[in-house]
C-alpha positions as CSV (number, residue, x, y, z in Angstrom):
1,X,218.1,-40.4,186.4
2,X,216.6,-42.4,189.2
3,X,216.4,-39.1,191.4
4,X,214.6,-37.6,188.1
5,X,211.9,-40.4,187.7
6,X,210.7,-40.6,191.3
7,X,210.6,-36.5,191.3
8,X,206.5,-35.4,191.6
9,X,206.4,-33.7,188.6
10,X,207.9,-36.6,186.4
11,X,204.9,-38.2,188.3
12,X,202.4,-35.5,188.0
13,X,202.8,-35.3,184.0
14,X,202.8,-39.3,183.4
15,X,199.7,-39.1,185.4
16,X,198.2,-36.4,183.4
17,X,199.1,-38.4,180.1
18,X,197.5,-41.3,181.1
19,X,194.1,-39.7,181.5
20,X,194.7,-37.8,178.4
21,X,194.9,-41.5,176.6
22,X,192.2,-42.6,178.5
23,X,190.0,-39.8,177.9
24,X,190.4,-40.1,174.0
25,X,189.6,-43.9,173.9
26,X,186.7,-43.4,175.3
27,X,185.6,-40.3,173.3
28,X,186.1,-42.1,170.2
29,X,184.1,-45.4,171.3
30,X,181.7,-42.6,172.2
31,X,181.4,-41.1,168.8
32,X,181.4,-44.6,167.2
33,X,178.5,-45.4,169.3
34,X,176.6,-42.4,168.3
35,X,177.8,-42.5,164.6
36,X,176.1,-46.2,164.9
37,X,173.0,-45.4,166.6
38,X,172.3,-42.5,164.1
39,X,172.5,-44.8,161.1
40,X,170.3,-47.1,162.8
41,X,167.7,-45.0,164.1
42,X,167.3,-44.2,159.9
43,X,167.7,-47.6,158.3
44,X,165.6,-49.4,161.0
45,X,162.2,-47.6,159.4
46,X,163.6,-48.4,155.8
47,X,164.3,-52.1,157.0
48,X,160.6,-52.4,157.8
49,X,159.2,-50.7,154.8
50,X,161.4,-52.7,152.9
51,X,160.1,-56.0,154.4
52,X,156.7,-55.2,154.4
53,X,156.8,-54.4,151.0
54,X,158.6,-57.8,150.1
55,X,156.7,-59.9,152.1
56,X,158.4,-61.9,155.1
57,X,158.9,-64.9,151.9
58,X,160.6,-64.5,148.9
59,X,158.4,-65.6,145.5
60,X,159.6,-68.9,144.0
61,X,160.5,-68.7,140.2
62,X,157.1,-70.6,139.3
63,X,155.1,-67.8,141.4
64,X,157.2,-65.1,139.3
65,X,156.3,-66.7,136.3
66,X,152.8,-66.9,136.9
67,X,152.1,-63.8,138.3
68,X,153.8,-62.4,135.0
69,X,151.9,-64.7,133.0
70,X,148.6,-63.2,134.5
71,X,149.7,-59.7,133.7
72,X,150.7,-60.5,130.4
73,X,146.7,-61.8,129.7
74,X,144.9,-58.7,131.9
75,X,146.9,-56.3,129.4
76,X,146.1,-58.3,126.5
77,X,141.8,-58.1,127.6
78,X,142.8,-54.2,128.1
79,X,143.9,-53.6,124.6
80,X,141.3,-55.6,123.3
81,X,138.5,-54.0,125.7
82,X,140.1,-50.6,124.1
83,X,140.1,-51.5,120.5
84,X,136.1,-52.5,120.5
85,X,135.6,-49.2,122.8
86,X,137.2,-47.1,119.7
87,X,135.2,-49.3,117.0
88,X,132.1,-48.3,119.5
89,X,132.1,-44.8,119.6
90,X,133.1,-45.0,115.7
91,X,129.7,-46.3,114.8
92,X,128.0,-44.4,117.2
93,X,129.3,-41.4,115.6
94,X,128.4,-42.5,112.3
95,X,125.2,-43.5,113.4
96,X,124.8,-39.7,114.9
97,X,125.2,-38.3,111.3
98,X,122.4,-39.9,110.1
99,X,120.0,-39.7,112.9
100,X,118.0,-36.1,111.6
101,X,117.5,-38.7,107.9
102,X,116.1,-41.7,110.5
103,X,114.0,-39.1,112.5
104,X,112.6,-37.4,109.6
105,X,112.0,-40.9,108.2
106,X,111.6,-43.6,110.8
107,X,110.4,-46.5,108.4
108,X,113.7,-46.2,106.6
109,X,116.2,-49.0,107.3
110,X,119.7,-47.2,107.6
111,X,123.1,-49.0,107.8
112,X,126.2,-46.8,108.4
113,X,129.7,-47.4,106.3
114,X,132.3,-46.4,105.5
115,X,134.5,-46.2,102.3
116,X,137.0,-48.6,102.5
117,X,138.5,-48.3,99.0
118,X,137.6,-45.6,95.6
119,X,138.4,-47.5,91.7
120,X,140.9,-45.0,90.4
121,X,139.6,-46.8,86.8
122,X,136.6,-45.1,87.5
123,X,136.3,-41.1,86.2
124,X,132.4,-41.3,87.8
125,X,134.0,-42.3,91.0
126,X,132.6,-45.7,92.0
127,X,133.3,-46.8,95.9
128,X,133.6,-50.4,97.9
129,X,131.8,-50.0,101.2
130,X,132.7,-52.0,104.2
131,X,129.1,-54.1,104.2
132,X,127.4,-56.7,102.5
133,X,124.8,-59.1,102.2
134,X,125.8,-60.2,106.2
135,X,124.4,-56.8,106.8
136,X,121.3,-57.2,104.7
137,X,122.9,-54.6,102.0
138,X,120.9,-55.7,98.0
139,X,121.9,-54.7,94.0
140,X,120.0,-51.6,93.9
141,X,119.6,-50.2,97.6
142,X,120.3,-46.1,97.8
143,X,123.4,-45.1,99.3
144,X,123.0,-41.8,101.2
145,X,125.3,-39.2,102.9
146,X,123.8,-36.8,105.8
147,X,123.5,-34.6,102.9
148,X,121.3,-36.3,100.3
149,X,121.9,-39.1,97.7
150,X,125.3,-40.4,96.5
151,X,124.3,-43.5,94.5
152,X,123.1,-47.0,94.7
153,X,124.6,-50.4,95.4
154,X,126.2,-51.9,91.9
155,X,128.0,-54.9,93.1
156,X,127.5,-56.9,96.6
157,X,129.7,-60.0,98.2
158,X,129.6,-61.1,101.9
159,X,131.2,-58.1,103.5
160,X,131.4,-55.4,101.0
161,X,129.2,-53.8,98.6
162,X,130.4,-51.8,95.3
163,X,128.5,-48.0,94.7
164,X,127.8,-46.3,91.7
165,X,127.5,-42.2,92.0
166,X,124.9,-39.9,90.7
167,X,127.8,-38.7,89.3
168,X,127.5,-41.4,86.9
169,X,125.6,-41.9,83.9
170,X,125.0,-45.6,84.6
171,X,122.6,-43.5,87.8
172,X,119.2,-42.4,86.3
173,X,116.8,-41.2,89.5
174,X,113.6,-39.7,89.1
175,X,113.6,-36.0,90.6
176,X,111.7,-33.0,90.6
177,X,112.6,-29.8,91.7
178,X,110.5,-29.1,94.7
179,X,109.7,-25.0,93.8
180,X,108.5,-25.2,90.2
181,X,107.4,-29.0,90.6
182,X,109.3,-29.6,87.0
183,X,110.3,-33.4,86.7
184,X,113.1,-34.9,85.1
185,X,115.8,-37.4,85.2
186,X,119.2,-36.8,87.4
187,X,122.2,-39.0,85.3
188,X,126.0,-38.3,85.7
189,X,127.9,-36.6,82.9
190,X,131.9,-36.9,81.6
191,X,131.7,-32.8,80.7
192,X,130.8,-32.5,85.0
193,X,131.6,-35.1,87.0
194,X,135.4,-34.3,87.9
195,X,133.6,-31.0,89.2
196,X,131.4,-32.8,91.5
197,X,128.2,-31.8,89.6
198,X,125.4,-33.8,87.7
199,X,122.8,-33.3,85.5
200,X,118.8,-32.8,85.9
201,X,117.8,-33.7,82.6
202,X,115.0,-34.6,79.8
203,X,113.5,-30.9,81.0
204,X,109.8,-29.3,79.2
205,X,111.2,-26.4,76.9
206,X,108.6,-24.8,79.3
207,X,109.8,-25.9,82.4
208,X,110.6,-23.2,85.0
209,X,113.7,-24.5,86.5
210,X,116.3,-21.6,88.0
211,X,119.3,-21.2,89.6
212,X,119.5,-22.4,93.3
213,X,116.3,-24.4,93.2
214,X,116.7,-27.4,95.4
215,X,116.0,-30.8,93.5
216,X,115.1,-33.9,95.5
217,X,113.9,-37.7,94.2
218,X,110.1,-38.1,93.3
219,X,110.2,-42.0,94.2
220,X,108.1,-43.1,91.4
221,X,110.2,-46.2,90.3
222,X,110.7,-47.7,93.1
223,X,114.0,-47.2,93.3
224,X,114.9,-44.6,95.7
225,X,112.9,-43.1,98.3
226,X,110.8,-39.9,98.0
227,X,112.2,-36.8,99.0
228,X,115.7,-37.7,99.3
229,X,117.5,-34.2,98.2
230,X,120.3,-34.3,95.6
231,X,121.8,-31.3,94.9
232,X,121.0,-27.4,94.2
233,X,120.7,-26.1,90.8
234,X,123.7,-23.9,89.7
235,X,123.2,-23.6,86.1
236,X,120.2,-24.1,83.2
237,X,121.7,-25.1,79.9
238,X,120.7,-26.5,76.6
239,X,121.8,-29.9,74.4
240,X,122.3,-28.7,70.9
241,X,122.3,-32.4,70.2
242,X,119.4,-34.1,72.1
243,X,117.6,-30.3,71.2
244,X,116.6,-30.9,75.4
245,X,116.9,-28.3,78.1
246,X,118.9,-29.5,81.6
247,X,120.4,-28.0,84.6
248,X,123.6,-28.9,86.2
249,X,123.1,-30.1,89.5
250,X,125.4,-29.5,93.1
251,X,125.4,-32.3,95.5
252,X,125.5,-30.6,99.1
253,X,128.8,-33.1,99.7
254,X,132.1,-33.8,97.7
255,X,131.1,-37.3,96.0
256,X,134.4,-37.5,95.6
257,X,136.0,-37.7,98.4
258,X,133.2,-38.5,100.7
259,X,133.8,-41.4,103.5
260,X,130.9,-42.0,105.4
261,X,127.9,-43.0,104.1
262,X,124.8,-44.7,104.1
263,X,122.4,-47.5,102.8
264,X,119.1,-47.4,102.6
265,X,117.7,-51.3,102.9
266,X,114.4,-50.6,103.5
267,X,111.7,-48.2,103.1
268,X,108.2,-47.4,102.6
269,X,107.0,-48.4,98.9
270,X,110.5,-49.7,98.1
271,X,109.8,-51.7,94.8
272,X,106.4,-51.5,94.4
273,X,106.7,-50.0,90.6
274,X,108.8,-52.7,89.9
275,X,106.6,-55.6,91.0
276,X,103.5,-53.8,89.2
277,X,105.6,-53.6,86.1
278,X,106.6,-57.8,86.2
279,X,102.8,-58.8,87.2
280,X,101.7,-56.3,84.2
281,X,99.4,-54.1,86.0
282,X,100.0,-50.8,84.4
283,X,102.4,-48.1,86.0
284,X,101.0,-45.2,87.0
């Protein structure tokens, strides 16, 4: 066994085994090393973004708070600031609609509104506007679509104002109908008003009145302004009753349903009739 041991090849082969061993340790701290410098050579650039993103000092919880605090308020200004920019362009685009009725008439005062609520005990259909007497709005002042004339102002408080419709007969307007220069009376009417249509009445029997002739306001009381249009003529009838001839009058919008509208506060010879009339100077 001895002989065996000492013999070169024994020799030979341990030697060869010990490399071997040798060999493999150091391949494997090899790999390790490269394994490690491969991770590093990616997370080192993360590392940094990481930290500069974080700051080299962490926040306290008061910071936090604070900063959170001050976000909480900017979005708060941000809805608001985005709520009165809505509102904004609203009232400019109302404004828009009526800005052919303030160029053809610059001395009228306009104020745009809106329908906020209809009285379903109404069958004339009365509306509540969204302005008042902050806005200047008076009993009596003509409410107006882009269109033509929808009524007057009944009722006012602070904020709102209540309007009854030429659909109604409470409404009695002064028109004429401007091709055969015939005058009569525009009132509301339970046989027409649920079909959106009025009546032009207290007609000559030798008036000339037809079928689509357009009939505006003569502005003779006072009341309304001249030339404000009401409605095409779509039928001529006669009141067995009153023995009177009228026409049945379209308004160019859906008095019904109608949201945005207009009131006239203001306007060349606004009321003049009226203060002839109490002073008794005669009307002419």
């Amino acid at each position: 066994m001895k002989d065996f041991l000492k013999s070169n090849s024994v020799k030979i082969f341990l030697s060869t085994v010990f490399v071997v061993v040798l060999l493999s340790v150091f391949t494997n701290s090899l790999q390790a090393n490269i394994l490690s410098s491969t991770v590093n050579s990616v997370t080192y650039p993360l590392s940094k973004v990481t930290a500069a993103a974080t700051g080299d000092e962490k926040m306290s919880h008061a910071e936090l708070l604070a900063e959170y605090k001050k976000l909480k308020e900017e979005n708060a200004q941000l809805r608001t600031d985005l709520v009165n920019y809505y509102d904004t362009l609203t009232e400019n685009t109302r404004l828009w609609k009526f800005y052919d009725l303030k160029k053809e008439h610059p001395q009228y005062t306009i104020i745009p509104s809106v329908v906020l609520r209809r009285d379903s005990n109404d069958e004339f259909y009365s509306c509540t506007l969204d302005k008042g007497t902050t806005s200047d709005i008076s009993v009596g002042d003509p409410v107006v679509s882009e269109n033509g004339l929808v009524g007057w102002v009944n009722e006012v408080d602070l904020n709102t104002c209540k309007v009854v419709t030429i659909l109604s007969p409470q409404t009695s307007v002064g028109a004429i109908d401007n091709k055969t220069q015939n005058t009569g009376i525009i009132t509301g009417s339970t046989l027409y008003c649920d079909d959106n249509l009025t009546t032009f009445t207290k007609l000559s029997a030798k008036h000339k009145v037809k079928e689509g002739d357009i009939i505006t306001s003569t502005g003779i009381s006072g009341l309304y302004p001249k030339g404000l249009i009401i409605g095409e003529v779509t039928d001529i009838c006669y009141d067995t009753y009153n023995s009177s001839h009228y026409a049945v009058v379209k308004p160019y919008d859906d008095i019904r349903k109608i949201k945005d509208l207009a009131i006239i506060t203001d306007y060349t010879g606004q009321g003049e009739v009226l203060i002839k009339n109490n002073s008794g100077t005669k009307n002419e």
